[in-house]
Every structure is written in structure tokens, then in C-alpha cells.
N, C-alpha and C positions, 0 to 999 in steps of 0.2 A: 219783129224788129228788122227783118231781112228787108220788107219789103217797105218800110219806114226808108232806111237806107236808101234802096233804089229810086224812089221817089225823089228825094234828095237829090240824088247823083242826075235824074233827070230833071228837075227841077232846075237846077243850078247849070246843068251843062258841064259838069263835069265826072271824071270814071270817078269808082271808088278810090281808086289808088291815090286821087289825088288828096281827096277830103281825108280820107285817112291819114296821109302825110301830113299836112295841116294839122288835125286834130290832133295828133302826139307830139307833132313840136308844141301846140301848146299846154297841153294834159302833164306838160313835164315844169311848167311853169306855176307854180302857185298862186304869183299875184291875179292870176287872168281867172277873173271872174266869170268871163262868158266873151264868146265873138258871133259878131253878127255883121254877113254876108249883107252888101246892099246894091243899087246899080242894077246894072242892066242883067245881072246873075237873078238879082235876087226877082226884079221884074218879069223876066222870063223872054228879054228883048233884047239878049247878048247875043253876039256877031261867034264864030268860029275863033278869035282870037281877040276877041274882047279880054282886057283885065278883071282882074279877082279884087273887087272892095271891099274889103274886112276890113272891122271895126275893133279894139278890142274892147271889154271892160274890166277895166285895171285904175281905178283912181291911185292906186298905192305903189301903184309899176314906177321902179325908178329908171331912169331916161336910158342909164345903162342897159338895163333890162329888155327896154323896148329895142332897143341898136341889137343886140343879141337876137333874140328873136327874128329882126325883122333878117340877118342871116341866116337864121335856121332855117325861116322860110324857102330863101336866094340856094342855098343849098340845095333843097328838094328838084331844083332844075326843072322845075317845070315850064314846060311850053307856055305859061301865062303870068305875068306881070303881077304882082298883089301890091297894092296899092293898100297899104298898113297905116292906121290910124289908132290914136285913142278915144274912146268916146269923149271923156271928160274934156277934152282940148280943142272939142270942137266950139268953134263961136259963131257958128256960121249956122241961125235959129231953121232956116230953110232945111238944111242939110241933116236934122237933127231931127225935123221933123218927117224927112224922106227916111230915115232909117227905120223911126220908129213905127213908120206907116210901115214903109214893105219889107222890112228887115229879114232875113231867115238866118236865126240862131243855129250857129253850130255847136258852141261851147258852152 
């Protein structure tokens, strides 16, 4: 599992600490079905200060919910932007299909 992790954290370009932070803000959220990292994270062609594209999957997430969160994240202070989306709200069929190509599941 350890080395699942690392993998991860290099795959993505970022420490543990960060993806951990991440993962518990939303591990405390029910509606969140799963998130999925996309972009130049998930491509393996982010910059040193490239943003974080997460996705969630929450059809059932109410608007409140996602505002919430998308603070918990802004909270964690992390040196990188997270650019927070819902899956189901996206209309943009390109964009939907970039996810689902290179997507890497956190959640």
C-alpha cells in the first residue's frame, strides 16, 4: 500500500501530505463518491506550480456542500490552486472525455 501511495504522490507531483489533506476533507463528506485528478497532474506534464484538477463524483452533492468543501480544500493552504469541479456538471463532452481517458482516482 506504502508504495501504491508513493507512486501516487509521484505520479501526480505532489508530497503525501498534500493528497492526504485532500483525501480527508473529502473522506468526511458522504456525498463524494470518488475524485478524480485530471490535467497536466494526472498527464504527468505539470509545471512546479501547475494547479490541482479535481473532479468530484457527487450527483447528489448539494451546491452548499460543494462551497463547503471547495473551503476545506482553500484551507489546507496549499501552495497549489485546486481547480474543483463536479463530474455530473460538466457539458463540455471533450473535457469529460479527457477525464475519463487520463483521469487518476483519488477517491
Amino acid at each position: 500500500m506504502a508504495s501504491e501511495a508513493t507512486s501516487l504522490n509521484d505520479q501526480l507531483g505532489l508530497p503525501a501530505s498534500a493528497l492526504d489533506g485532500i483525501q480527508s476533507v473529502l473522506a468526511i463528506h458522504e456525498s463524494v463518491n470518488g475524485a478524480i485528478v485530471y490535467g497536466s497532474r494526472a498527464k504527468g506534464t505539470y509545471r512546479k506550480g501547475s494547479d490541482i484538477d479535481l473532479t468530484l463524483i457527487a450527483p447528489d452533492m448539494p451546491w452548499s456542500e460543494f462551497l463547503t468543501i471547495e473551503q476545506q480544500l482553500d484551507d489546507l493552504l496549499l501552495p497549489w490552486r485546486i481547480d474543483l469541479s463536479l463530474y455530473h456538471q460538466i457539458d463540455q463532452p471533450d473535457l469529460k472525455a479527457h477525464i475519463d481517458r487520463v483521469g487518476i482516482r483519488l477517491a
